[in-house]
C-alpha positions as CSV (number, residue, x, y, z in Angstrom):
1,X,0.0,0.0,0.0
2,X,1.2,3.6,0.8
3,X,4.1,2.7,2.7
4,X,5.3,0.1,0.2
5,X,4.8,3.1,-2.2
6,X,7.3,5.6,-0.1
7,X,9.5,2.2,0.2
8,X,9.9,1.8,-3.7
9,X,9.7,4.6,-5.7
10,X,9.3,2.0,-9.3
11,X,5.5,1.1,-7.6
12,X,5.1,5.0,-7.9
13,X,6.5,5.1,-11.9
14,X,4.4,2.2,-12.8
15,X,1.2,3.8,-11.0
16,X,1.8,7.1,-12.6
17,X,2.6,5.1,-16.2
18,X,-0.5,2.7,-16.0
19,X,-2.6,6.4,-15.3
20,X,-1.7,7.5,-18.3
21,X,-1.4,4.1,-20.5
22,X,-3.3,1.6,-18.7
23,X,-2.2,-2.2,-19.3
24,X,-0.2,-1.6,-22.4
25,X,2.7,0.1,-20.1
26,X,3.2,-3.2,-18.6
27,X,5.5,-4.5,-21.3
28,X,7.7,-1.5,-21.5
29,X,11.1,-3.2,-20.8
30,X,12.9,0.0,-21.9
31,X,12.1,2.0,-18.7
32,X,14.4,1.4,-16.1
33,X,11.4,1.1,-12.7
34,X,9.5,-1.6,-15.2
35,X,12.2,-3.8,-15.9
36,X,13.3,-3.6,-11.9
37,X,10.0,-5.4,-11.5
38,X,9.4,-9.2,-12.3
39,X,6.6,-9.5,-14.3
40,X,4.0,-11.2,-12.4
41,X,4.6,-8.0,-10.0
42,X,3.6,-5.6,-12.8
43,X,0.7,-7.7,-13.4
44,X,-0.1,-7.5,-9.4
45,X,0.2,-4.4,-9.0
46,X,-1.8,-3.2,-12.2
47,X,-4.7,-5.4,-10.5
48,X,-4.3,-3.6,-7.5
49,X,-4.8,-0.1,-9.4
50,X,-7.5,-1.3,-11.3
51,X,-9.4,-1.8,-8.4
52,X,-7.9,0.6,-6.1
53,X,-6.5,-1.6,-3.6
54,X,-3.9,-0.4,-1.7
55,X,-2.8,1.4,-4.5
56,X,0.7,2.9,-4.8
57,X,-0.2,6.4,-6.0
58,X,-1.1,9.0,-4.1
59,X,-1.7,13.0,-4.8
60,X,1.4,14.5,-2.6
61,X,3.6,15.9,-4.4
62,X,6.4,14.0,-3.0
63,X,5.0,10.5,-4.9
64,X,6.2,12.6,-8.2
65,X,9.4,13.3,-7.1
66,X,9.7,9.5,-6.2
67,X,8.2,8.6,-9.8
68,X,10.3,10.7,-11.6
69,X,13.5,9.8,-9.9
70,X,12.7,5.8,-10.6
71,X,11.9,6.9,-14.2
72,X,16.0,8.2,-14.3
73,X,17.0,5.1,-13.2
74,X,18.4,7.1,-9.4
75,X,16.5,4.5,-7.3
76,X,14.1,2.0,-7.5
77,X,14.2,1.1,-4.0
78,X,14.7,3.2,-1.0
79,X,16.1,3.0,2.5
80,X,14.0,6.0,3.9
81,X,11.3,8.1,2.8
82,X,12.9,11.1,0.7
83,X,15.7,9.6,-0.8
84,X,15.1,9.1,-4.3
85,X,14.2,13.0,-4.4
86,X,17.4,14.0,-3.0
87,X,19.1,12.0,-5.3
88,X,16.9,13.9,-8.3
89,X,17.8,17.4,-6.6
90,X,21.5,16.5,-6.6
91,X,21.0,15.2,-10.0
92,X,20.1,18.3,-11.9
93,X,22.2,20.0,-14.0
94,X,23.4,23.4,-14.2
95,X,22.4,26.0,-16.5
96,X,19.1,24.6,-17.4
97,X,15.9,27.1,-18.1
98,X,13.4,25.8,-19.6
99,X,10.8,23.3,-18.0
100,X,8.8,20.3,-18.9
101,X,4.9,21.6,-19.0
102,X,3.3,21.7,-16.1
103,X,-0.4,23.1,-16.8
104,X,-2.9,24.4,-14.5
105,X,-6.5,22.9,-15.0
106,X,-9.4,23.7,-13.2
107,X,-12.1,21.3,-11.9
108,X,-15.8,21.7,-10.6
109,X,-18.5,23.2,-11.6
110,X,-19.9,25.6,-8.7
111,X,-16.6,26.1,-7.0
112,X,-13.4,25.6,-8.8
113,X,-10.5,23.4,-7.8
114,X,-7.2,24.2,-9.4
115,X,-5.1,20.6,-10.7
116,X,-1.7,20.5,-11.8
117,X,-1.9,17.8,-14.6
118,X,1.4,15.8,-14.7
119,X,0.5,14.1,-17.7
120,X,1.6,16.3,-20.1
121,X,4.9,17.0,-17.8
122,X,5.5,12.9,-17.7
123,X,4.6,12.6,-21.3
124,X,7.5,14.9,-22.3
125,X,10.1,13.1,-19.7
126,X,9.4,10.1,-21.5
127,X,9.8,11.4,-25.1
128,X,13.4,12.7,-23.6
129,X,14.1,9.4,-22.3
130,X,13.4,8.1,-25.8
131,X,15.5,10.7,-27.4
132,X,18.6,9.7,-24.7
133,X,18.9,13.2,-23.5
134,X,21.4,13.5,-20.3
135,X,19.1,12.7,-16.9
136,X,20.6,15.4,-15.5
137,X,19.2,18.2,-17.8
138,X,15.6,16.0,-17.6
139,X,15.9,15.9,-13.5
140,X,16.6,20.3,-14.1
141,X,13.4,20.4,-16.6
142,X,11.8,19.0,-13.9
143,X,12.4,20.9,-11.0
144,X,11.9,24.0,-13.1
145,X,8.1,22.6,-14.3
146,X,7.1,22.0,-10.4
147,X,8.6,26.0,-9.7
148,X,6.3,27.2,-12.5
149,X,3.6,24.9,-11.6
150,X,3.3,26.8,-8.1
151,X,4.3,30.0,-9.4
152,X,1.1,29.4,-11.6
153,X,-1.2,28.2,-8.4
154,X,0.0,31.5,-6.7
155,X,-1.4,33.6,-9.0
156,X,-4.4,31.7,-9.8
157,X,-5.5,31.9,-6.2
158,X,-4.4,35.6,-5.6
159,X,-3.4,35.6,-2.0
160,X,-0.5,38.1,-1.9
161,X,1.5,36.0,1.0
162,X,2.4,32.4,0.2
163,X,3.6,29.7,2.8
164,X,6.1,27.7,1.3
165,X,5.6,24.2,3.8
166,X,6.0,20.2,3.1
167,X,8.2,17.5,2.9
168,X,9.3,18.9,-0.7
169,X,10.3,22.3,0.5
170,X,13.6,20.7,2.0
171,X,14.5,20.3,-1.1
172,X,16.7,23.7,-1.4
173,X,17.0,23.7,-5.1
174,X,13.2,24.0,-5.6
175,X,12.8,26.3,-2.1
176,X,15.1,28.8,-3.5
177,X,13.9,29.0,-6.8
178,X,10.2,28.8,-5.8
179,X,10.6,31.8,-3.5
180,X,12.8,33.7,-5.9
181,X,10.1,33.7,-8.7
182,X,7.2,34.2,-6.1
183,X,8.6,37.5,-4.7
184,X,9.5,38.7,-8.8
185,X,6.2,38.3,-9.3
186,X,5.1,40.0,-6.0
187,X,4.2,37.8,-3.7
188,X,5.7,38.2,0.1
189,X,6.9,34.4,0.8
190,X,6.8,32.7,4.0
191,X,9.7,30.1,4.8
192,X,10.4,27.9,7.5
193,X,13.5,28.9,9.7
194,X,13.4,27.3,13.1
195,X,11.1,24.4,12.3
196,X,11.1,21.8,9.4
197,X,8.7,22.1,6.9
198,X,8.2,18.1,7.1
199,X,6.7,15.5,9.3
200,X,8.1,17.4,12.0
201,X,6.6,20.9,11.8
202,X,3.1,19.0,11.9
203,X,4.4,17.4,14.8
204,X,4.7,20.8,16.6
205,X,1.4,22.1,15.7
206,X,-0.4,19.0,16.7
207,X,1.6,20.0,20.2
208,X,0.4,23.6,20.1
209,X,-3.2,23.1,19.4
210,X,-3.3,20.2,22.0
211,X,-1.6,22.5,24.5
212,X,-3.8,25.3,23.4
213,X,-6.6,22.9,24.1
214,X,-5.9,21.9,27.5
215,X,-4.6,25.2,28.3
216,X,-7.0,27.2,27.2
């Protein structure tokens, strides 16, 4: 299930892969997380997304990252939760502008929901896989598509002070380059100085509000 999913970043590839190509990705021995799986795994686990059991895929950003990474062949398997996108940060290279796309979508009818579609973004990594260009300009393209993805959420929602907080914000790479393009385009940022934007910083606030709570 989930855990399994932070514990091998190929379940994330091949959940993201079988989203967008359904049972036909399952042969594709040319991508690096699909050939690290046997066969009669791939076959499992496209059961399991078919009928949404303890399916590896989730929506935080953190499972695209882990995708991604397996996709470049960094690490199909992981010894703690985070790795794989370090490894991606580390592996971009320098110099590298422009960005895989990223759109914005909305959703709903009454009220809408803004959606950043990754399909068109994973679509492109592939045809650059195909093509053989160098992972470390694909891992830059990357990081530069999820800047101007919530450069592009930012405006779409208006508030002029963004928080930049999550387990993908200690990435410094995208933190830095996130916050420089939010305050170009006006926006005051918010970062986290004393505590970690992770697991950790929810751990404190679940503190505070219990403390607040008892100690009214």
């Amino acid at each position: 299930g989930g855990e399994a999913a932070v514990r091998e970043p190929r379940r994330v590839a091949l959940a993201l892969l079988w989203a967008m190509g359904g049972d036909a990705v399952l042969g594709r021995e040319d991508l690096a997380p699909l050939r690290d799986l046997a066969p009669h795994e791939r076959r499992l686990l496209a059961q399991m997304l078919r009928r949404g059991v303890n399916a590896p895929m989730t929506t935080s950003a953190g499972r695209l990252f882990d995708g991604v990474a397996a996709l470049l062949g960094l690490h199909q398997v992981v010894s703690f939760e985070g790795q794989a996108a370090m490894a991606l940060e580390f592996a971009c290279a320098l110099g590298v502008e422009d960005a895989y796309p990223f759109p914005l979508t909305t959703t709903g009818a009454a009220e809408h929901v803004y959606v950043l579609d990754w399909q068109p973004l994973l679509a492109a990594l592939l045809d650059d896989l195909k093509r053989g260009v160098d992972g470390g300009i694909m891992a830059a393209r990357f990081h530069n598509a999820a800047v101007a993805g919530m450069v592009a959420v930012a405006q779409a929602v208006g508030e002029p002070v963004v928080a930049l907080s999550g387990g993908c914000f200690q990435n410094r790479r995208l933190t830095e380059q996130t916050a420089a393009r939010l305050r170009e385009a006006g926006f005051q940022v918010l970062l986290h100085r004393q505590v970690p934007p992770n697991d950790g910083g929810i751990s404190l606030g679940q503190v505070a509000v219990a403390t607040r709570t008892l100690h009214p």
